[in-house]
N, C-alpha and C positions, 0 to 999 in steps of 0.2 A: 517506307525506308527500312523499318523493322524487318519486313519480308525478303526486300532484296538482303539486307547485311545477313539475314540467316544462311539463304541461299548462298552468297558470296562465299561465306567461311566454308560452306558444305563443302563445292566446287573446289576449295582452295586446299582443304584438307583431301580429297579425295583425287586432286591430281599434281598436290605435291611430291608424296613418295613414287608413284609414279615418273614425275619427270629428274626425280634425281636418282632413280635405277636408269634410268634412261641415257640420263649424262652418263654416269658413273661409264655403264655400257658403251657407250659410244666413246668415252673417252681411252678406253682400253685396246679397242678395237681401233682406231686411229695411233695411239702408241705403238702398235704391233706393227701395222702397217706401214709404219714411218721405219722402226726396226727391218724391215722386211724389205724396203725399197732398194737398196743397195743391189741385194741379192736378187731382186725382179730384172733391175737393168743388162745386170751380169749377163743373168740367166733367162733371157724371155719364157722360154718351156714354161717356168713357174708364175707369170704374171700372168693370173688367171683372178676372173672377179671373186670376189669372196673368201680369197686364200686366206685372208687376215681374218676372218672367222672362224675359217679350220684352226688356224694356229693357235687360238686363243681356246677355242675347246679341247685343243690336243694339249696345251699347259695345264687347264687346268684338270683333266684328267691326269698329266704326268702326276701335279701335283699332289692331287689323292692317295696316286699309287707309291707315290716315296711315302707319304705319310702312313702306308698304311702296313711297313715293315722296317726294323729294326733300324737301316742303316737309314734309311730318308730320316725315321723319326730323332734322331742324333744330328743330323744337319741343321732338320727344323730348329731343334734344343739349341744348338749353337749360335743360328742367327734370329734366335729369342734374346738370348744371352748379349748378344751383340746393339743389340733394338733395347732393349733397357738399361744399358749403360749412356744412354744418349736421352739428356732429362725431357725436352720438349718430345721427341720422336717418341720417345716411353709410354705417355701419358694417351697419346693420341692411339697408339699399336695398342694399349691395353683394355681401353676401351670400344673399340673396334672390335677386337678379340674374344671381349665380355658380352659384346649384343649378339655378335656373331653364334657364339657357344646358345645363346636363347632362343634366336629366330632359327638357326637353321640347325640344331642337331635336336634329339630326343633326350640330351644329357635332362636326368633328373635332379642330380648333385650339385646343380646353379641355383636353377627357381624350384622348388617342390612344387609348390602350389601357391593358391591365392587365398589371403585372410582379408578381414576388416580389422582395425583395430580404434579403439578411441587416441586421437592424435592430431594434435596438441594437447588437449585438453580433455576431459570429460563430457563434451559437449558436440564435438566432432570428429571426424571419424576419414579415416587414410584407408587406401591400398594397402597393401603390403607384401614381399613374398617370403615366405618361409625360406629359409638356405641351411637349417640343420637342427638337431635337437639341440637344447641345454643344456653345457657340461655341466656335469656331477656336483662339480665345485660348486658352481653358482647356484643348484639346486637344492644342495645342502644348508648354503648361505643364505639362501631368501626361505628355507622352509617350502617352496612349492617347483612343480613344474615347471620349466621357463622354457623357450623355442627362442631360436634365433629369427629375427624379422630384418628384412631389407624395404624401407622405405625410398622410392627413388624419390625424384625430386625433376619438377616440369620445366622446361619440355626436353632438357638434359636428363636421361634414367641411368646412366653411367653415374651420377653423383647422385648421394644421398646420404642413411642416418642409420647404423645398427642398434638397435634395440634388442634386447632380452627382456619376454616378459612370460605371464605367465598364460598354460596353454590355454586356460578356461575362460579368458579375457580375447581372446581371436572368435572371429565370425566367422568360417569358413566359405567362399564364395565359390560356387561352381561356372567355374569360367577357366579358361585357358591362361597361363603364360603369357603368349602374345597378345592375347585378347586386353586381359588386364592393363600390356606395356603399351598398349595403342590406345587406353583409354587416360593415361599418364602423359604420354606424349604429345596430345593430340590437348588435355588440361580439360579432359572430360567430356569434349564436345563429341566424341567418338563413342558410343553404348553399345555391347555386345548385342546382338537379337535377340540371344538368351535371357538376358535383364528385361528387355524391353516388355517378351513374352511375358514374364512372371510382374512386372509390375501395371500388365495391362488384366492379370487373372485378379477376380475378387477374392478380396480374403474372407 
């Protein structure tokens, strides 16, 4: 039983995110085409298979390219603006927003990197990601060092804990961003290969 439940989790983790890129994707491409039908009827010419495909890569290329000049990025601002005046819709758009900025851009100014830190306690030990130095203030105030740390919180990483502490007390872990947010997500059952590697070398 041990064997299959391992297995089980494996299989479940492994074709969970999977199948909700999947939905997610298909659910988009069925909106479009449903948007689309109208104009299929009208127009036969355009009811051709797969148009609801095209349409959906030509949005979202539109959408890069408004984002990626002055006037788009004022539209965007605006119905940013519009999206967090609205408290449930807020919360949902800004976490979305925040995974998004992780998994798919190179932005370094979210996650810097990955630390260990002792957390809760002295006895155990959290993820963590850096998000910036220590202001001055606080440096001054505690007499040393301090980094800002973002501890997420499983199997939700949008919620978690700010900490300032100090930088001599961080382990630095060489492992990725993602790497790290899939081993958080996932409540550890998920280990980079790079970990695996170094905890199968002798010391």
């Amino acid at each position: 039983m041990k064997y299959l439940r391992r297995h089980f989790f494996t299989g479940l983790l492994v074709l969970t995110p999977t199948v909700i890129t999947g939905w997610l994707v298909w659910k988009i491409f069925v909106t479009v085409d449903n948007l689309i039908a109208p104009f299929q009827k009208k127009f036969p010419l355009i009811d051709i298979p797969g148009i609801g495909f095209v349409f959906v890569l030509l949005i979202i290329l539109i959408t890069g390219f408004l984002a990626s000049n002055l006037i788009g990025r004022r539209f965007i601002a605006l119905g940013e603006r519009l999206l967090n005046r609205l408290p449930l819709i807020r919360r949902i758009y800004n976490a979305s927003k925040e995974l998004s900025e992780v998994f798919l851009t190179d932005k370094k100014t979210v996650f810097q990197s990955v630390v260990l830190i002792r957390y809760p306690h002295p006895n155990s030990y959290a993820l963590a990601f850096v998000t910036n130095r220590g202001a001055g203030y606080f440096n001054t105030l505690v007499g040393d060092e301090l980094i800002n740390v973002f501890i997420p919180t499983t199997p939700n990483p949008t919620s978690g804990f700010l900490l300032m502490i100090p930088k001599g007390e961080t382990f630095p872990v060489d492992i990725s961003v993602e790497e790290a947010m899939k081993m958080v997500i996932s409540g550890g059952a998920f280990t980079p290969q790079l970990l695996q590697s170094a905890a199968a070398r002798p010391r």
